[in-house]
C-alpha positions as CSV (number, residue, x, y, z in Angstrom):
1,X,278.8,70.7,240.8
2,X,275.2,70.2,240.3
3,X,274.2,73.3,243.0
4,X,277.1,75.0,241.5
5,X,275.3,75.1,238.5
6,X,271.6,75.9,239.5
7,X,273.0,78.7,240.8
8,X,274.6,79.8,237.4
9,X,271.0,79.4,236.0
10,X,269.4,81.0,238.7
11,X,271.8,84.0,238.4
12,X,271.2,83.9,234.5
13,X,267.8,83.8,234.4
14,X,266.9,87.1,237.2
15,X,270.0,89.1,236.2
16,X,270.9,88.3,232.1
17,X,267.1,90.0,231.7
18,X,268.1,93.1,233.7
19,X,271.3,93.4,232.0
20,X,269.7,93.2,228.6
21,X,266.5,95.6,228.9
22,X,268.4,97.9,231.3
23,X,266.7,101.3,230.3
24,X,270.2,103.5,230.1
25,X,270.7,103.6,226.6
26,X,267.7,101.5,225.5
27,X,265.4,103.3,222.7
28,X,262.0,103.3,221.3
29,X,260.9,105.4,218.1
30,X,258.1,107.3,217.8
31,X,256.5,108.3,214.1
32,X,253.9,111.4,213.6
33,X,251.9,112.4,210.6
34,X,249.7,115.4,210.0
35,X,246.3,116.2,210.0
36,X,243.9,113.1,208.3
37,X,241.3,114.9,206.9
38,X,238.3,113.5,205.0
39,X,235.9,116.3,202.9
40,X,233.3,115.1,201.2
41,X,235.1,114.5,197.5
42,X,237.1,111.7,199.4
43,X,234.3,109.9,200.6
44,X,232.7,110.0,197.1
45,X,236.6,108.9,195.7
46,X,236.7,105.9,198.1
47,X,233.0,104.5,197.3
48,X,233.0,101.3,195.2
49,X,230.2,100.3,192.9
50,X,229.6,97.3,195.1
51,X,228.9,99.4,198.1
52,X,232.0,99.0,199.9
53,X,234.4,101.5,201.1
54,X,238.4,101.5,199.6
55,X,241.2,103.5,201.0
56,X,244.0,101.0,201.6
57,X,245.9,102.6,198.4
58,X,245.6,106.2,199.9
59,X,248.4,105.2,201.9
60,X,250.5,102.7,200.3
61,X,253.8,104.6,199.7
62,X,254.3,105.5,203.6
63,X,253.5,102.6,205.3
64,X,257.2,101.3,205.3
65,X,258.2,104.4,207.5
66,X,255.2,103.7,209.7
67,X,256.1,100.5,210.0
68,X,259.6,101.4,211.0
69,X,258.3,102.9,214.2
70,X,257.6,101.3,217.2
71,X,254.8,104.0,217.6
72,X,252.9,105.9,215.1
73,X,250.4,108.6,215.9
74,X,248.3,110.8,213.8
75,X,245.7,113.5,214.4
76,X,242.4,112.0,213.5
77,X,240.5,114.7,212.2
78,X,236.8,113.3,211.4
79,X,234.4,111.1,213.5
80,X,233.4,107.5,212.2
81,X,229.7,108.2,213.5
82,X,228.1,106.1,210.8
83,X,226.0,107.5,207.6
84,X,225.0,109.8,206.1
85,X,228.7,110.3,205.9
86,X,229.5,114.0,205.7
87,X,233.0,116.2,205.0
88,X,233.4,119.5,206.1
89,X,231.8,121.4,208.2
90,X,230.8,118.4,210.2
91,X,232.8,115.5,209.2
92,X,231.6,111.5,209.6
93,X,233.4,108.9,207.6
94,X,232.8,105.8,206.6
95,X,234.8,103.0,209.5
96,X,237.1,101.4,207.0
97,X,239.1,104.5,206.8
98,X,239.8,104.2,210.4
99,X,240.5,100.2,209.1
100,X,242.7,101.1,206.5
101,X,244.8,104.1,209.1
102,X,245.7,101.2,211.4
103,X,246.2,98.3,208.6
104,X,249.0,101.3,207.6
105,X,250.8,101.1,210.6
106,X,249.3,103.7,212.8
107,X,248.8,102.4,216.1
108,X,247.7,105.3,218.2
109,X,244.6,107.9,217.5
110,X,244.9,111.5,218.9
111,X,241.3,112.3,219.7
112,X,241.2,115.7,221.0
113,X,240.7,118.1,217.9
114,X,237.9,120.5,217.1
115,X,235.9,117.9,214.9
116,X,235.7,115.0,217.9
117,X,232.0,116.3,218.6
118,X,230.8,117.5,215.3
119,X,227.8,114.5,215.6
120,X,228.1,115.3,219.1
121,X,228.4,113.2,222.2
122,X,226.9,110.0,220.6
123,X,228.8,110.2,217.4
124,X,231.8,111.1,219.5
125,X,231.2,107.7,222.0
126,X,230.9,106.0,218.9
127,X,234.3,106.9,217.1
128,X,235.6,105.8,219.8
129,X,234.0,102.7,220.2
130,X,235.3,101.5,216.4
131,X,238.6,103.1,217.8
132,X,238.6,100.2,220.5
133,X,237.1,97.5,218.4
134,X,240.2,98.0,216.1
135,X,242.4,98.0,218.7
136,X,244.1,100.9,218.5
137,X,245.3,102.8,221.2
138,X,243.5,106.3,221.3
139,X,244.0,109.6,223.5
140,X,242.5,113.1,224.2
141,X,238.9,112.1,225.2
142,X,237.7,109.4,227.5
143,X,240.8,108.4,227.6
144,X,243.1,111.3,228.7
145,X,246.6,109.6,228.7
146,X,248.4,106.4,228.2
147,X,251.9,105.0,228.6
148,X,253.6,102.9,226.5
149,X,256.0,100.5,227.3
150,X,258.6,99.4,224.6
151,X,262.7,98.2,225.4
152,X,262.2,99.2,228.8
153,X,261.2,103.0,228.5
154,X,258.0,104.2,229.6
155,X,256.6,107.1,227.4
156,X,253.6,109.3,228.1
157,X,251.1,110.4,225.7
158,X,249.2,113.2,226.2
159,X,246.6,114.7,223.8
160,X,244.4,118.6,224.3
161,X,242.8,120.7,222.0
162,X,241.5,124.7,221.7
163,X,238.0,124.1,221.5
164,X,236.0,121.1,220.6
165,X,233.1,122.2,217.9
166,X,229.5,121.8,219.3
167,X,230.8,121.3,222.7
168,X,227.7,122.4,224.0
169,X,227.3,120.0,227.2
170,X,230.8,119.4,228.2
171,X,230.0,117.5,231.3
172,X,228.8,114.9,229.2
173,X,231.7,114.1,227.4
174,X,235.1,114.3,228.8
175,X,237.7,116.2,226.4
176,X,241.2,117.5,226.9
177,X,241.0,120.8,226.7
178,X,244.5,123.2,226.7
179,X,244.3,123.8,230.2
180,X,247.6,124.3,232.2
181,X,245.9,123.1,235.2
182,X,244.5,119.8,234.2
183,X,248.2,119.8,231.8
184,X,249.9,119.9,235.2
185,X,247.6,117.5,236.8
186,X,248.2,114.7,234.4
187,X,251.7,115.3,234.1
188,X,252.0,114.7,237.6
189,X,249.6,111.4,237.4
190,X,252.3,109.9,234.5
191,X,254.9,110.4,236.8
192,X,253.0,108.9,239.5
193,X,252.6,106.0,237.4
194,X,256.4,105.8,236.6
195,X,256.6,107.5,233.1
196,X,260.4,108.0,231.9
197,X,259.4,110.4,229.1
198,X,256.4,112.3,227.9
199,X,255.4,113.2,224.6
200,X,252.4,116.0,224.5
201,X,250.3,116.2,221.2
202,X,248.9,120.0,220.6
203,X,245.7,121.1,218.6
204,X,246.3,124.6,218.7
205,X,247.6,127.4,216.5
206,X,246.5,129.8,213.7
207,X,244.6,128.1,210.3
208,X,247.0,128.1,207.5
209,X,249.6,130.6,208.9
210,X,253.9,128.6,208.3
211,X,255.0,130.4,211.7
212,X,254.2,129.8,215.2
213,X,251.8,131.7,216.8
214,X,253.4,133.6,220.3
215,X,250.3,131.3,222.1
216,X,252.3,128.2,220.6
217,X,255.9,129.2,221.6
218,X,255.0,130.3,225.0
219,X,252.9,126.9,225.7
220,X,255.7,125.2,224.4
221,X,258.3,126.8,226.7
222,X,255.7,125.9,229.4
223,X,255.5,122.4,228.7
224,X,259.3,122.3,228.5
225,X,259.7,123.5,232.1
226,X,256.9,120.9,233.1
227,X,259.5,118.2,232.0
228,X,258.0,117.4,228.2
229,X,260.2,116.0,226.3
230,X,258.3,116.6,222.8
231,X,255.7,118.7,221.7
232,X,253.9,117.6,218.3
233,X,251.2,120.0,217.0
234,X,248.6,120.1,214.5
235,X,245.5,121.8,213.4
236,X,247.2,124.6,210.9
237,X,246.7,122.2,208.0
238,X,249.9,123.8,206.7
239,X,254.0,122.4,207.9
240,X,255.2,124.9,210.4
241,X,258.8,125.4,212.1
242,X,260.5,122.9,214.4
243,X,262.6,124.0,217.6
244,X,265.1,121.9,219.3
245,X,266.8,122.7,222.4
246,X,270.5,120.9,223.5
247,X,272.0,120.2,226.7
248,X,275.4,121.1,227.2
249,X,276.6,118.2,225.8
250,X,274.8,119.2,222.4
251,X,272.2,116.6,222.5
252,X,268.6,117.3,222.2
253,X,266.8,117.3,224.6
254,X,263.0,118.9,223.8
255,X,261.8,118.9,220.4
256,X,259.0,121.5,219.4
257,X,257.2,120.7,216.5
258,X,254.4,123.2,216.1
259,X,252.6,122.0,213.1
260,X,253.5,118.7,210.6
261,X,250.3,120.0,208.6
262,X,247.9,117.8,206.7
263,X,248.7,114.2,206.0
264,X,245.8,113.6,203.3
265,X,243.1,115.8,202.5
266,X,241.2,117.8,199.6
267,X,242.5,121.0,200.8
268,X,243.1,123.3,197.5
269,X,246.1,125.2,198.3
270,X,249.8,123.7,197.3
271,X,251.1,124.1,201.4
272,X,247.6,122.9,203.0
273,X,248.5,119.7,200.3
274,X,252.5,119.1,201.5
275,X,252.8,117.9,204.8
276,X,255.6,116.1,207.4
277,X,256.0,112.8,208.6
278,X,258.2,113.5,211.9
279,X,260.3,110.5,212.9
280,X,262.7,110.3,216.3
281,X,264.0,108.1,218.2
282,X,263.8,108.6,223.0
283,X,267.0,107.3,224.3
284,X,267.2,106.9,228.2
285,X,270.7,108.4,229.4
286,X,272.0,108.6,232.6
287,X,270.6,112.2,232.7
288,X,267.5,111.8,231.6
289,X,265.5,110.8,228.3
290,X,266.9,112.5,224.6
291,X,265.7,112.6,221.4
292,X,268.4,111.1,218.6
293,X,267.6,110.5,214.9
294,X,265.3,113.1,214.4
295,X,264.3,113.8,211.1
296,X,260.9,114.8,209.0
297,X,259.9,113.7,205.4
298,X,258.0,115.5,202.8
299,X,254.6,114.1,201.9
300,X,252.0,115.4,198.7
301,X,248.3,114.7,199.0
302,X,248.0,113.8,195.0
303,X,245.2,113.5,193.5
304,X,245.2,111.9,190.0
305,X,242.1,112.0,188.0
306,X,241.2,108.7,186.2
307,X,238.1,107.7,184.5
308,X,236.5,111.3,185.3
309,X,237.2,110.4,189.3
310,X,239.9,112.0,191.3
311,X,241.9,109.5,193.9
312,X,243.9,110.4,196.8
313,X,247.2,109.7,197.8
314,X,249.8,110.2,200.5
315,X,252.8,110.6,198.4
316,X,256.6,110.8,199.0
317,X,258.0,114.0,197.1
318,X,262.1,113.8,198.9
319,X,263.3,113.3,195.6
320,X,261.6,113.9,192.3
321,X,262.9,110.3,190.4
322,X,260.5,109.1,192.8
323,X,257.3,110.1,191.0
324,X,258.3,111.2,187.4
325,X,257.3,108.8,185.6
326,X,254.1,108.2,187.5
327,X,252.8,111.8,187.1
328,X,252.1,112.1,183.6
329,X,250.6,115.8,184.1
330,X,254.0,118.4,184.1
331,X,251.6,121.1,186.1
332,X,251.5,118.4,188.9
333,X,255.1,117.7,189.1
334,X,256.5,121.9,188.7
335,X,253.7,122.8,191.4
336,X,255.7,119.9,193.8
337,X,259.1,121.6,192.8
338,X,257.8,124.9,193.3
339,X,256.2,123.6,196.2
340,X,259.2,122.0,198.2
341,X,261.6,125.0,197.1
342,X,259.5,126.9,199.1
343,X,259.0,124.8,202.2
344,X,262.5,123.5,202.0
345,X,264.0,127.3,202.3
346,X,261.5,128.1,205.2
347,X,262.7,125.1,207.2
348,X,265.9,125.9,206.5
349,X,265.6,129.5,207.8
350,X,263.8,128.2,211.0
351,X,264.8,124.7,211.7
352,X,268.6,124.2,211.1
353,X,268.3,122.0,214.2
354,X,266.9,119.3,212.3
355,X,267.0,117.2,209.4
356,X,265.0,116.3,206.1
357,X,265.3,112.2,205.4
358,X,265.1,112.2,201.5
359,X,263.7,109.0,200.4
360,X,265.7,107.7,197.3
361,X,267.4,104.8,197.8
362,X,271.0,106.1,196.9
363,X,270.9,109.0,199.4
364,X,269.8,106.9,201.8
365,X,272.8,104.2,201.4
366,X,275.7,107.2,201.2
367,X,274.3,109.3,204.0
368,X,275.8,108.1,207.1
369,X,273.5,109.9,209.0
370,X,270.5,107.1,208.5
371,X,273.2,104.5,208.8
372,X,271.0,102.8,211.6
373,X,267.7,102.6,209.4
374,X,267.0,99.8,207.7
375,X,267.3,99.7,204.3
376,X,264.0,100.1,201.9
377,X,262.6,99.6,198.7
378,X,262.0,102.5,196.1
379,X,258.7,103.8,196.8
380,X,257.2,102.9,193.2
381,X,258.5,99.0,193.7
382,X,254.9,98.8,195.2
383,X,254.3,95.7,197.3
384,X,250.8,94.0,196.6
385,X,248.0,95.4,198.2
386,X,246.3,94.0,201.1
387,X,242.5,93.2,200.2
388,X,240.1,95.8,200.7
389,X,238.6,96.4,204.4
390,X,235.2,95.0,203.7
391,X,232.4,96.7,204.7
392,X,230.8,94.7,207.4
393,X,233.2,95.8,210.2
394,X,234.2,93.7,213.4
395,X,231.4,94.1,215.9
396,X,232.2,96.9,218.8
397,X,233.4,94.5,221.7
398,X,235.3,95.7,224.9
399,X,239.0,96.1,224.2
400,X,241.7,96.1,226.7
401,X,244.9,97.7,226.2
402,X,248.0,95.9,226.0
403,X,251.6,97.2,226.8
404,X,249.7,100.5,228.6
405,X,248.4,102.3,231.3
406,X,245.5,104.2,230.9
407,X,244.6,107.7,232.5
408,X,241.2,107.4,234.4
409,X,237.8,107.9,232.9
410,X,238.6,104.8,230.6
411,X,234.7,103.6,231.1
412,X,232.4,106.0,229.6
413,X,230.6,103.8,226.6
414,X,233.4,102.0,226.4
C-alpha cells in the first residue's frame, strides 16, 4: 500500500504540472500604448516647488487596463540622460517619468526610435542604465530581443526603427535598425531559442498621415511570411488602421497594427492628442499561436489648466459619462466628440476586423464579448495615489532579467 501510494505522488507531482501548464490552449495577454512623448511644457508641468519631479497622476485612469495584462509595452520616445532636461528636438527627461511609466504597469521599454540617441551614445547608455535599475525589461538597442515566458508560451519581442537621430558612429552603439536581414537573423535566433510566438514592434511610417504608408503594408506582409504573429507600430503620433488576417477556421491569426499614435504628449493637433491602447490575448492551438480578444481603447492627452499651469493626462474618452462632469470647459468635451466621430468612422472603414472596448461600466457588464475580463471600477472612482517618485532615484546597479532570454550584446554599459 505504502509503494502503491509513492507512486501516486510520484505520478502527481511530474505529470499533474504538465497537464496543468500544457501550452495548447494556454494564454498570455499582451497590452500596447502609443507614443510617450515628453516636450518641454511637460517637464515644466511635472516640476514641483520642492525640486522633485511628479507624474504618477499623468496616468492614473489607465493603469487598471495595464494592469490587466500580463505584458505591457510602450514606445519610449525620450532619453532619461540627466539635466538640463530638454523636449523637442532633442528630448531628456527627468528619471521619475520612466519611475512613474513602470509604477503604471508597463513592464517592457521599446528602445529603438529616432530620439534613443538625441544626447548620443552616452545619454543613450544611460537611459538605458535607469531602464535596468528599474527593472524593466527593455528592447531595440543593446538588447535586441527578449522572450518572455508566461502560462507556458514563449513570446518574442522584437524592436527596429527607420533611422536613429544623431547616429553618427553607429559602431558604437548597437541599434535595431529596419533591416530585413538582421529581421530574419533574429527571427531565426528566437526560434533557436524555442519561441512559440513573436511579436515585432515597428518605428516606421509617415508623420501625422491616418493611413499606412505602401513601405508599412509591404513590411508587414513580409514579416507575416517570416512567421510574425503581430506587428505593433508607432512613430506617426496619430492612430492608424489595423489589419487582421484569419485562418480558415476564421480565427486570427496576424494582427497589423500600423500606428496606436501618441499615448501622452503636448502635440497641438486634436488626432496627434487621441491615441489607442491595443489589448489581445496569444493562445497556443494545435496549429500554431492565435490572437483572441483583441480590442483597442480610445485615450485623450488632456490638458487642464489650473492655477495658470497646464497638467497632462492620459484620459479614457469610450464613453462621454466618463469625463462630463470633470471637464468643466464645453470646447474640451465637443473637440473629444468631434474628435472620436472622426476616428471612430475611419476605423470603421478600415478595421471592421476588430473591436473598440468602451469603458463604462454598464457596456462592459451587457457585452458578452468582454465576458472574460474582469470587472472594473468607473474610471473617476479614483483609487488613492501612490506617493510621489522621489527624486533621489535607486542607484544604477546590474539587473538581471527574470522570466527571459535575452538576444546577445546584453553587456555594453550595462
Amino acid at each position: 500500500m505504502a509503494n502503491k501510494i509513492r507512486t501516486a505522488l510520484v505520478f502527481t507531482m511530474i505529470f499533474l504540472p504538465l497537464m496543468v501548464f500544457s501550452k495548447d490552449g494556454a494564454r498570455v495577454r499582451f497590452c500596447f500604448a502609443g507614443d510617450l512623448m515628453q516636450h518641454g511644457s511637460q517637464i515644466r508641468s511635472a516640476y514641483q516647488p520642492d525640486g522633485t519631479y511628479l507624474y504618477d497622476t499623468c496616468f492614473s485612469f489607465v493603469t487598471d487596463r495595464f494592469y490587466e495584462a500580463d505584458y505591457t509595452a510602450m514606445n519610449i520616445e525620450t532619453t532619461f540622460s540627466g539635466p538640463p532636461y530638454t523636449g523637442y528636438p532633442s528630448f531628456s527627461s527627468p528619471g521619475q517619468l520612466a519611475a512613474a511609466v513602470k509604477k503604471a504597469g508597463v513592464n517592457v521599454f521599446l528602445t529603438a526610435n529616432n530620439h534613443i540617441l538625441d544626447k548620443g551614445v552616452r545619454g543613450a547608455y544611460k537611459t538605458l542604465e535607469l531602464y535596468d535599475s528599474l527593472g524593466v525589461y527593455h528592447i531595440g538597442t543593446t538588447r535586441p530581443w527578449i522572450i518572455l515566458e508566461k502560462n507556458g508560451i514563449r513570446t518574442a519581442l522584437l524592436n527596429y526603427t527607420y533611422t536613429g537621430n544623431n547616429n553618427n558612429r553607429k559602431d558604437s552603439f548597437r541599434l535595431n535598425l529596419t533591416d530585413t536581414s538582421l529581421i530574419r537573423e533574429h527571427i531565426r535566433q528566437v526560434r533557436d531559442k524555442g519561441a512559440d510566438c513573436i511579436i515585432c514592434c515597428m518605428h516606421w511610417g509617415v508623420e501625422y498621415q491616418m493611413y499606412p504608408s505602401p513601405g508599412q503594408r509591404q513590411l508587414a506582409r513580409w514579416l507575416h511570411q517570416e512567421g510574425v504573429t503581430a506587428v505593433i507600430g508607432s512613430h506617426p503620433h496619430v492612430p492608424q488602421s489595423i489589419d487582421i488576417v484569419t485562418d480558415p477556421e476564421g480565427k486570427t491569426s496576424f494582427m497589423a497594427a500600423y500606428s496606436l499614435g501618441n499615448f501622452i504628449s503636448n502635440q497641438p493637433e486634436p488626432f496627434t492628442r487621441m491615441g489607442m491602447i491595443l489589448c489581445f490575448d496569444i493562445v497556443l492551438t494545435k496549429t500554431g499561436p492565435r490572437i483572441e480578444s483583441a480590442w483597442y481603447e480610445w485615450i485623450w492627452t488632456w490638458r487642464p489648466a489650473g492655477d495658470g499651469e497646464k497638467t497632462y493626462l492620459a484620459l479614457p474618452v469610450s464613453d462621454e459619462r466618463l469625463y462630463r462632469e470633470a471637464i468643466k470647459d464645453r470646447s474640451d468635451s465637443e473637440l473629444i466628440g468631434k474628435t472620436l466621430k472622426t476616428l471612430r468612422n475611419f476605423m470603421r472603414e478600415t478595421s471592421p476586423g476588430i473591436v473598440e472596448r468602451k469603458r463604462y461600466p454598464a457596456y462592459e457588464r451587457k457585452n458578452l464579448y468582454f465576458g472574460i475580463h474582469p470587472s472594473i471600477l468607473p474610471v473617476w472612482t479614483r483609487q488613492p495615489i501612490d506617493p510621489p517618485v522621489k527624486t533621489k532615484l535607486s542607484p544604477i546597479k546590474s539587473y538581471s532579467q527574470g522570466r527571459t532570454n535575452q538576444g546577445p550584446g546584453t553587456g555594453g554599459n550595462n
